[in-house]
C-alpha positions, 0 to 999 in steps of 0.5 A, a space after each residue: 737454466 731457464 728451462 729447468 726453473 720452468 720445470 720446477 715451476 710446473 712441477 710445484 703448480 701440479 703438486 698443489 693441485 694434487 694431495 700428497 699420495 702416501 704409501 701404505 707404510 708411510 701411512 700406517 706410520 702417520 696412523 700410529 701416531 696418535 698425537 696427529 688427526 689425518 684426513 685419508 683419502 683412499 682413491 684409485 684410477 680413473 675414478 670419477 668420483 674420487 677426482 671430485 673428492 679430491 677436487 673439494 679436499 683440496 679446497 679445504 686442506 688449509 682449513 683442515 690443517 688450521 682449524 683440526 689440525 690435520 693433515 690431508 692426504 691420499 692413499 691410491 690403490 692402498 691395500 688398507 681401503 677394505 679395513 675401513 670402507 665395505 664399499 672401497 673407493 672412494 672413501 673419506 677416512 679421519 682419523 682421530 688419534 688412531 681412530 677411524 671414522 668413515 666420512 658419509 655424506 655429499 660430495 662438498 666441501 661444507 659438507 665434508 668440513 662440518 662432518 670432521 669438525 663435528 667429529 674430532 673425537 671419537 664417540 663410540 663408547 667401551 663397556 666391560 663387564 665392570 662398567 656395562 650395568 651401571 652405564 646403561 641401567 639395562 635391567 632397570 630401564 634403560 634410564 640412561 637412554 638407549 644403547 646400539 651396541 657391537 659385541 666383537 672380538 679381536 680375532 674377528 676379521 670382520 669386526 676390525 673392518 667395521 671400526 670405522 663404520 661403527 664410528 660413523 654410526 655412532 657419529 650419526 646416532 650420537 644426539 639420540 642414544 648412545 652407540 658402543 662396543 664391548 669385546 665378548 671374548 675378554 673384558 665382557 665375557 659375562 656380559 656376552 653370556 647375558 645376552 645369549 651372543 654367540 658369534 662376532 660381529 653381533 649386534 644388539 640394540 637395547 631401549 626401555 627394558 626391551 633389546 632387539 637383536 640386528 639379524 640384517 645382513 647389511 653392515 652399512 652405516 644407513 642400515 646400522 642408522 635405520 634399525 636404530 631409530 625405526 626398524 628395530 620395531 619389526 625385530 622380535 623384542 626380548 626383555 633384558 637378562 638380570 645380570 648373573 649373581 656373584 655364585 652363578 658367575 662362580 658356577 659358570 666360570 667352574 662349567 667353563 673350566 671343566 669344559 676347557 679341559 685345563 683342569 687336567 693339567 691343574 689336578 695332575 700336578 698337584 700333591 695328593 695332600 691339597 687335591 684332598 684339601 680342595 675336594 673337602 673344601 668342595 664338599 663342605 661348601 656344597 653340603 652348607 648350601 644343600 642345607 641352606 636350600 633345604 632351610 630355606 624350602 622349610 621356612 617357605 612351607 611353614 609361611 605357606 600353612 600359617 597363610 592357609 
């Protein structure tokens, strides 16, 4: 009997010493469940600095539960370390409900601690087409201040991995401009058109009227951070798009329609009586704004002889 509680006793000695090691579904369970904030460490075997991580995290389990109300686990050899840092273990992810940051700084405890604290929300912002030009004041100036911002979409394997990396930006970024993202493929198609993006991950990085474009191809936080606050100066500036009007943005949902082929399938099930309907309507509507031009281009020519 005696040996047993000895056992036992050993047992919950070590178990203090140690986080609690979750596995990935147990995880993803915790994750899910936004209401709760969770300090991941992602750590394998013979790591030497992710025994120190875990050394410091230990010390501070009480204050991370008490103060962010948190808890504060470990996840060895988890098949999730490549969707939140590009550099694998060790890494320090806080999850705020559902949101990834990725820890980066000094392995310390004061450090680490005042790093949570100050990021117990998530600070990135998510722009659309509806809110992008009154957020950021784009084509006036930037009289909002300066925006880094990651169109991505969510077929983009890459962009998903840069979640917690971005958050980590935007946490080193957030007392001088503001950092955001805007999907490029559903609620800021328009927007994407704008600025001429093309593929996903892209970055863009707008100040003063001006944007430049990140063509670097380092996806870390300290190059991210770099570019944002210096070397952007040595990327090519290109003045910012007027945002399109509501004809061109008419015009270019109707070239994209013809393009995507599905106005086949639309004009073959309809009754010959409204396709009649609509290629009249067409027509009239193209015949009034040939006219208008046509108006217009008059009253430009008479100006221009009353001047002379």
């Amino acid at each position: 009997m005696k040996i047993l509680l000895l056992v036992f006793l050993l047992f919950q000695t070590y178990n203090c010493d140690r986080l609690e090691d979750v596995s990935d579904a147990d995880l993803v369970q915790m994750i899910k469940n936004t209401e709760e904030h969770v300090v991941v460490l992602f750590s394998k075997r013979n790591c030497e600095d992710c025994d120190k991580y875990e050394d410091q995290l230990l010390k501070l389990r009480v204050d991370i539960r008490e103060t962010l109300n948190a808890h504060t686990v470990k996840a060895s050899n988890s098949q999730m370390t490549k969707l939140y840092s590009p550099t694998k273990e060790p890494a320090v992810v806080f999850f705020r409900h559902g949101v990834p940051l990725l820890y980066s700084g000094a392995i310390h405890e004061d450090a680490i601690f005042q790093y949570l604290n100050d990021n117990q929300s998530p600070v990135v912002r998510e722009l659309s087409d509806v809110n992008f030009e009154h957020l950021t004041q784009a084509s006036t100036g930037s009289t909002t201040g300066d925006w880094f911002m990651l169109f991505y979409s969510q077929t983009c394997i890459e962009c998903q991995r840069l979640t917690a990396v971005w958050e980590a930006v935007g946490a080193r970024l957030k007392s001088r401009m503001n950092v955001a993202r805007i999907n490029k493929d559903t609620v800021g198609i328009q927007t994407g058109k704008r600025f001429n993006v093309l593929k996903a991950p892209e970055f863009i990085f707008i100040r003063q009227g001006k944007f430049y474009r990140y063509e670097i191809p380092n996806f870390d936080i300290e190059s991210f951070v770099s570019f944002a606050q210096e070397f952007y100066k040595n990327a090519r500036a290109e003045r910012i798009p007027v945002p399109s009007s509501p004809f061109e943005e008419l015009v270019n949902w109707t070239v994209d329609f013809l393009k995507s082929g599905a106005w086949q399938k639309f004009v073959t099930e309809l009754p010959v009586s409204i396709l009649a309907m609509i290629s009249t309507g067409i027509l009239v509507v193209l015949f009034l704004f040939l006219r208008l031009c046509v108006k217009k281009s008059k009253k430009e020519e008479k100006k221009k002889q009353k001047d002379k």
